[in-house]
LUMFIKOL-762951 format. One record per residue: residue in one letter; x, y, z of N, C-alpha, C in turn. Coordinates in steps of 0.1 Angstrom, whole numbers, padded with zeros to 4 digits, always signed. Example, Ala and Ser with C-alpha at 12.3 -4.5 7.8 and 13.67 -1.06 7.14 Angstrom:
2
A+0132-0057+0078+0123-0045+0078+0132-0033+0078 S+0128-0022+0071+0137-0011+0071+0129+0000+0079 
END
This chain:
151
X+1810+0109+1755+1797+0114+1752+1786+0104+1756 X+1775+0112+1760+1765+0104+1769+1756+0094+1761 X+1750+0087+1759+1734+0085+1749+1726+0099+1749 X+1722+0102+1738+1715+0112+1738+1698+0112+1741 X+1694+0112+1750+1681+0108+1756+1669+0119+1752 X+1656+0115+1754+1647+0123+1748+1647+0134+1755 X+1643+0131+1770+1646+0142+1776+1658+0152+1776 X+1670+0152+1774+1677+0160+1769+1678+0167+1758 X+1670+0166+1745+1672+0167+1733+1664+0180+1733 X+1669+0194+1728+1660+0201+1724+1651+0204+1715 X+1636+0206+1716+1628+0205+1709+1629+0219+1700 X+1636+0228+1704+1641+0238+1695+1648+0238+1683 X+1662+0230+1685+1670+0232+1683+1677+0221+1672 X+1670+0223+1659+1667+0212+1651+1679+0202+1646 X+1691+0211+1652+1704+0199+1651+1705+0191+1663 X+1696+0190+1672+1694+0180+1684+1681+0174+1688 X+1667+0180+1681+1658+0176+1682+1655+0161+1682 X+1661+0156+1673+1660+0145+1672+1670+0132+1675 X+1676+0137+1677+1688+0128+1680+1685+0113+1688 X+1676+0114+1698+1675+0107+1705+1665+0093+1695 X+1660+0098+1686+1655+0089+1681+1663+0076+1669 X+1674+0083+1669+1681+0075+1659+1690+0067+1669 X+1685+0059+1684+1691+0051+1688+1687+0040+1690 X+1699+0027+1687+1693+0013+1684+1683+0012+1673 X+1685+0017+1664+1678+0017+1651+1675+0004+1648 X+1665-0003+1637+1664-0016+1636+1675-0019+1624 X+1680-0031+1622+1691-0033+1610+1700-0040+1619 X+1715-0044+1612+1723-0049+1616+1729-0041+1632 X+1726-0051+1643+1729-0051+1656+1746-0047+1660 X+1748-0036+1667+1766-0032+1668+1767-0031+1658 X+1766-0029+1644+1774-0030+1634+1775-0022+1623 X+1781-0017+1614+1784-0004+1609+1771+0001+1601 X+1770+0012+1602+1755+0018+1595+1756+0014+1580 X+1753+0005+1571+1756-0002+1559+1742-0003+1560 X+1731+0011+1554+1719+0013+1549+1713+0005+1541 X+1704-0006+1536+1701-0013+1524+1686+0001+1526 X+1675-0001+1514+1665+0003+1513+1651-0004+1522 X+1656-0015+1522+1651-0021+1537+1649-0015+1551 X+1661-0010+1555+1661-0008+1567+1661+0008+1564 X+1660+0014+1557+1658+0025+1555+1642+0031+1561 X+1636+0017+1553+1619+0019+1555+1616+0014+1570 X+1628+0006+1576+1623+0003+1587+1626+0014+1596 X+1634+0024+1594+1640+0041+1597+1625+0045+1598 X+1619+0044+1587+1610+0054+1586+1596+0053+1592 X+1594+0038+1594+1581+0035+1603+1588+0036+1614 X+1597+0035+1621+1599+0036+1633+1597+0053+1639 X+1599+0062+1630+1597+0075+1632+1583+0078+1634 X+1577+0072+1625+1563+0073+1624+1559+0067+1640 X+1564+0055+1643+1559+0049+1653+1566+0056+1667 X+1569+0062+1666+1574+0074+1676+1569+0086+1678 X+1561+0089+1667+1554+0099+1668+1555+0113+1663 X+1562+0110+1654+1565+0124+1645+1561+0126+1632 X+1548+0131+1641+1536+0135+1633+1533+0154+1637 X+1546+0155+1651+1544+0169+1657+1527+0167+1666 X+1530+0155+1666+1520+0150+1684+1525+0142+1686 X+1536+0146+1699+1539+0139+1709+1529+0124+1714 X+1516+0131+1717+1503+0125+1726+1504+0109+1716 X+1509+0110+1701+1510+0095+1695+1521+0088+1698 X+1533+0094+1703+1542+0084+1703+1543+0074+1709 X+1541+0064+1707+1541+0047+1707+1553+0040+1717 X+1567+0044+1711+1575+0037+1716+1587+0048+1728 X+1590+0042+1735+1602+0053+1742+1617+0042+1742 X+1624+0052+1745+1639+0044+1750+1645+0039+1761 X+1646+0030+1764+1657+0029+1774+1669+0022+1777 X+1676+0033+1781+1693+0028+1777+1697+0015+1784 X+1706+0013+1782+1713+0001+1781+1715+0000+1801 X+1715-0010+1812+1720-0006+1827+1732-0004+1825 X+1733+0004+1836+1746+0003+1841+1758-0005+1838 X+1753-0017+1844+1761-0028+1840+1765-0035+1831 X+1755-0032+1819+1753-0035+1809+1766-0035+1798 X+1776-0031+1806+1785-0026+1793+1791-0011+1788 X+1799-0014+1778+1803-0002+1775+1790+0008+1766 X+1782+0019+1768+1772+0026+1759+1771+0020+1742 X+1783+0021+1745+1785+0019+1723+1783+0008+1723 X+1787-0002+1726+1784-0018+1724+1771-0019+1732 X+1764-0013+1736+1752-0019+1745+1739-0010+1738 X+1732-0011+1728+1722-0002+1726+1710+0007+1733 X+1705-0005+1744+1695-0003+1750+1686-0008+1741 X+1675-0003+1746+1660-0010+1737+1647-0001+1733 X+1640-0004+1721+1627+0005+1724+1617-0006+1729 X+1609+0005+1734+1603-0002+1745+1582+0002+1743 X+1575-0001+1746+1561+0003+1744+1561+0016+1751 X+1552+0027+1751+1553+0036+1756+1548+0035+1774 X+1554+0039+1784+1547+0035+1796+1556+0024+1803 X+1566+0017+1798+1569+0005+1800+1578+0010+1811 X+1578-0001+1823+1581-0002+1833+1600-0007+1837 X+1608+0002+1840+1623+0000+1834+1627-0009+1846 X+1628-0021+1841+1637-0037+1844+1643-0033+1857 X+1642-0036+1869+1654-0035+1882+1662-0040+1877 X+1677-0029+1884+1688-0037+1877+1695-0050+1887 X+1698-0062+1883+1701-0076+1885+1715-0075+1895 X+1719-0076+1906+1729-0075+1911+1737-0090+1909 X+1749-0091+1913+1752-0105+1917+1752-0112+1931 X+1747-0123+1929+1749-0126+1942+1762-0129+1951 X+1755-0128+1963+1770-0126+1971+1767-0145+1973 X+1776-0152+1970+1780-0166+1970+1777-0170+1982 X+1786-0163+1990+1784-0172+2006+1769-0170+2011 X+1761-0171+2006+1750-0168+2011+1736-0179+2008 X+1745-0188+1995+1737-0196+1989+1740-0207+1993 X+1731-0216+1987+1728-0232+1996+1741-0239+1989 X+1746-0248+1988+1753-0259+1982+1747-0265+1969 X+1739-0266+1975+1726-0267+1960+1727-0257+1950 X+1726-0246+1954+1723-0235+1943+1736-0235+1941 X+1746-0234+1948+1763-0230+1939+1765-0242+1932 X+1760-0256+1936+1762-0265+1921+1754-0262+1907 X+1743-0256+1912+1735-0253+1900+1742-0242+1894 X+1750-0235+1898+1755-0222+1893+1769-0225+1884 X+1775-0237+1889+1783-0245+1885+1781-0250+1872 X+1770-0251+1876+1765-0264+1863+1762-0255+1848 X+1753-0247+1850+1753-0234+1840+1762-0229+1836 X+1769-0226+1847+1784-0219+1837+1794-0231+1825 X+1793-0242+1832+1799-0251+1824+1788-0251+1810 X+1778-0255+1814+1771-0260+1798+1768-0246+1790 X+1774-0233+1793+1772-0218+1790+1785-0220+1775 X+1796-0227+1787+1808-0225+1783+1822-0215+1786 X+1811-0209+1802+1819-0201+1809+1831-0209+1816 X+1833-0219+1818+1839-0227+1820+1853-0234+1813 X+1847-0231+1801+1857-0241+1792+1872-0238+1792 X+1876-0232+1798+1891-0223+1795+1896-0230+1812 X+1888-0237+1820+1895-0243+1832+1895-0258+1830 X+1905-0264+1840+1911-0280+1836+1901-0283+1849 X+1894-0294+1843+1887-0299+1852+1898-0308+1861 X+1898-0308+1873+1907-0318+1885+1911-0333+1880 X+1894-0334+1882+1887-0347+1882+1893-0358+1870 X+1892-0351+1861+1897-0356+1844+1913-0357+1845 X+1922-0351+1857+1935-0353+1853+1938-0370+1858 X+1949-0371+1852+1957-0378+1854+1964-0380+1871 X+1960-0392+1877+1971-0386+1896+1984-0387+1892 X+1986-0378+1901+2003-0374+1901+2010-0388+1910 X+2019-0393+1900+2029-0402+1904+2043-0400+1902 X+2048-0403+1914+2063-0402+1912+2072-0415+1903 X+2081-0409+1893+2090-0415+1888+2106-0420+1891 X+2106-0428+1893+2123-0430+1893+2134-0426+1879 X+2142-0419+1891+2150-0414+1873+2162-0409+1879 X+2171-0399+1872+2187-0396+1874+2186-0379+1878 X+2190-0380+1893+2191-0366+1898+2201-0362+1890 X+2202-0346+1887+2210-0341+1884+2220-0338+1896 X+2235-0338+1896+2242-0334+1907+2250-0319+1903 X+2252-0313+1914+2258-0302+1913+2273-0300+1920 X+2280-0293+1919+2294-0288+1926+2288-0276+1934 X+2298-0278+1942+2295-0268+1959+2301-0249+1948 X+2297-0241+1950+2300-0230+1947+2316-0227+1948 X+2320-0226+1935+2334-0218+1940+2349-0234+1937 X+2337-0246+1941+2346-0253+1940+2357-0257+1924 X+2348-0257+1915+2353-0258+1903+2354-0242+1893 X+2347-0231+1902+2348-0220+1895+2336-0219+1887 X+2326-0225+1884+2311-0218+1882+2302-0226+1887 X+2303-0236+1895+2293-0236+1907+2280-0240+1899 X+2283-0244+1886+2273-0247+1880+2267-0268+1884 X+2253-0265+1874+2247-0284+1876+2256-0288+1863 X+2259-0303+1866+2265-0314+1860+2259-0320+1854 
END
């Protein structure tokens, strides 16, 4: 199921009329509809501030959903926005090889202090690999003792 947008909503059809307005409601963000009387009233100026007054010509605020990229619809609300407001280009990634050495350390640098990072071993921090002296394990040639197994 899509977001239910204004422009799709029929203005007839009073089990859809509205629909579009009860998205990204103010209150607890992602999180289960757990009404206090607070946010109830904040329900209700926001209607008002939308314009349902049955003149459109007031409505204040509009929607806009969440990009593309943004995520899955349900976890992603989108936002209200002033009426008129100009909808964000959406942000592509850049293509890497394309950037200076400079910028890919800076990109470096951000992801570490983000903590995009944290889940990799830094090189640098290891320990060098040295070799130890110790006791090969020896083996029998296959077949010779009948399981060819290590000793």
């Amino acid at each position: 199921m899509a977001l239910p947008l204004q422009h799709e909503c029929d203005p007839d059809d009073p089990a859809t009329t509205f629909l579009w307005a009860f998205l990204a409601l103010p209150g607890p963000a992602q999180g289960p509809m757990l009404v206090p009387v607070q946010i109830l009233e904040q329900w209700s100026e926001r209607l008002w501030r939308l314009g349902f007054r049955h003149h459109p010509d007031l409505q204040e605020l509009e929607y806009q959903p969440p990009a593309p990229t943004g995520g899955h619809w349900l976890a992603s609300p989108g936002q209200w926005v002033p009426r008129g407001t100009a909808v964000a280009p959406e942000v592509g990634t850049p293509d890497i090889s394309e950037l200076t050495i400079a910028q890919r350390t800076q990109i470096i640098a951000q992801l570490r202090e983000s903590g995009e990072l944290a889940h990799l071993v830094d090189a640098r921090l290891l320990e060098p690999d040295q070799a130890s002296v110790g006791t090969a394990h020896t083996t029998t040639p296959l077949g010779a003792d009948g399981d060819g197994g290590a000793r």
